[in-house]
C-alpha positions as CSV (number, residue, x, y, z in Angstrom):
1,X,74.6,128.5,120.7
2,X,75.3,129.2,124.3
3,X,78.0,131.5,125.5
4,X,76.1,134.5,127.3
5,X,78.9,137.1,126.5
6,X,80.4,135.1,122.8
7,X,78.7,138.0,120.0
8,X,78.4,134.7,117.5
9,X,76.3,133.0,120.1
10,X,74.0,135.6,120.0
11,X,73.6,136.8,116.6
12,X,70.6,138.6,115.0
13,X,68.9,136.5,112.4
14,X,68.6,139.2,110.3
15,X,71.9,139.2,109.6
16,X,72.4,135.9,108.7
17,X,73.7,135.6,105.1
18,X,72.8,131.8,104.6
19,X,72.9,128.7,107.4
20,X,72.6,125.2,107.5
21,X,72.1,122.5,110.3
22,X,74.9,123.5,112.4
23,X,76.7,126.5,110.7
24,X,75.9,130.0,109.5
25,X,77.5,133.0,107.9
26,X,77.9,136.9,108.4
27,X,79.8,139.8,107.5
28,X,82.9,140.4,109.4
29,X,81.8,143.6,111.3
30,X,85.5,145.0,110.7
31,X,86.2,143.3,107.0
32,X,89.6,143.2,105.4
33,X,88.2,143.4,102.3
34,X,84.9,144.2,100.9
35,X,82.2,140.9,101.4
36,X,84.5,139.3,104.3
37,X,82.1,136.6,105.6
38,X,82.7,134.7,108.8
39,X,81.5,131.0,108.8
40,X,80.8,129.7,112.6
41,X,79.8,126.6,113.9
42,X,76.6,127.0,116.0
43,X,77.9,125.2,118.8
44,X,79.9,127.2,120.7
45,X,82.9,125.5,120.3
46,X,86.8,127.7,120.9
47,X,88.6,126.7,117.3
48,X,87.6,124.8,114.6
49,X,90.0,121.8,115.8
50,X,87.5,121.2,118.6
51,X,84.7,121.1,115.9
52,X,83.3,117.8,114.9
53,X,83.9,116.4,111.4
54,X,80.5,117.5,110.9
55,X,80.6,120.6,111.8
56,X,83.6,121.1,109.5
57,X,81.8,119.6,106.6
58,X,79.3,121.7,107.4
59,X,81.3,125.0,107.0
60,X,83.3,123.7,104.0
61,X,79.4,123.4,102.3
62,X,78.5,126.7,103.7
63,X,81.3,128.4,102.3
64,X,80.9,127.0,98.9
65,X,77.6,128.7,98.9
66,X,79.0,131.7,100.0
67,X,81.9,131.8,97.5
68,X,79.3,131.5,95.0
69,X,76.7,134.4,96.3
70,X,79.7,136.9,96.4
71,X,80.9,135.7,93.0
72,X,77.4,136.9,91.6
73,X,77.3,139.7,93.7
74,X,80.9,141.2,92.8
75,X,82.1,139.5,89.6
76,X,85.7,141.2,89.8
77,X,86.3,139.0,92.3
78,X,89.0,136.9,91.5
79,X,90.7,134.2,94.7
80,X,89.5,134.2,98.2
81,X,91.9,133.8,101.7
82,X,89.8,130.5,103.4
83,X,91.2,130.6,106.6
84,X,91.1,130.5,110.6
85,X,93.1,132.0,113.1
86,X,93.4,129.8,116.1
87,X,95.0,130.9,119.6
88,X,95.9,134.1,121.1
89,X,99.4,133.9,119.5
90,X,98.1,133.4,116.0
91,X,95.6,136.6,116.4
92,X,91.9,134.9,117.0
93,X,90.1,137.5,119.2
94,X,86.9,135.7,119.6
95,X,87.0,132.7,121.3
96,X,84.4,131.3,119.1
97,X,85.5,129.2,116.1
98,X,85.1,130.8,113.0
99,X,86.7,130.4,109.4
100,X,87.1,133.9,107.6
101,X,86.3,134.0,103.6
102,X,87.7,137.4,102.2
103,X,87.6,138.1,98.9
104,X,90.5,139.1,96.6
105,X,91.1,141.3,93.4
106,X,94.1,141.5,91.5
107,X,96.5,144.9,93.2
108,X,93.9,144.4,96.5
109,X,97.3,144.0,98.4
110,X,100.9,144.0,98.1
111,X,102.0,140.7,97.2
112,X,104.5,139.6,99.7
113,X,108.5,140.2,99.7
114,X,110.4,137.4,97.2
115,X,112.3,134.8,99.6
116,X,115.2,132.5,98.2
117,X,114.4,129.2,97.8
């Protein structure tokens, strides 16, 4: 990790949920929904298209692991929003990549408005 002012290139061990080689997870300091966990690459790298195949793969394993601890922590669970937003226009606020796994329960959120095919 190496950006001096990036928070996921200086993140507190303790707060790591699980990690590999060159990925780890947290909790999203301001979760959508209870057990949001950020998965970021340990390179500091700006979105996850500038990641390496690796590193991708590397996420995709972490979040497997991480779907699975928060399945045995909170059983209600029932789908998860796997996701990144990448680019100022599309709402990333850290310049970091990072690939959001929120949790989701039945009535959590509205579902959205009906369109015509």
């Amino acid at each position: 990790m190496s950006s001096d002012r990036c928070p996921f290139c200086s993140v507190d061990s303790l707060s790591l949920l699980g990690e590999n080689e060159l990925a780890f997870a947290v909790r999203d300091r301001f979760p959508i929904r209870p057990l949001h966990t950020l998965l970021i690459p340990k390179r500091h790298v700006t979105d996850i298209f500038k990641a390496t195949a690796e590193e991708r793969e590397a996420l995709h394993q972490l979040a497997a692991v991480c779907r699975e601890a928060i399945m045995r922590e909170a059983p209600e669970v029932q789908g998860f929003n796997f996701g990144s937003n990448i680019g100022a226009a599309a709402g990333q606020k850290i310049f970091h990549a990072h690939v959001h796994l929120i949790p989701r329960r039945h009535g959590d959120t509205p579902p959205p408005p009906a369109r015509p095919d």
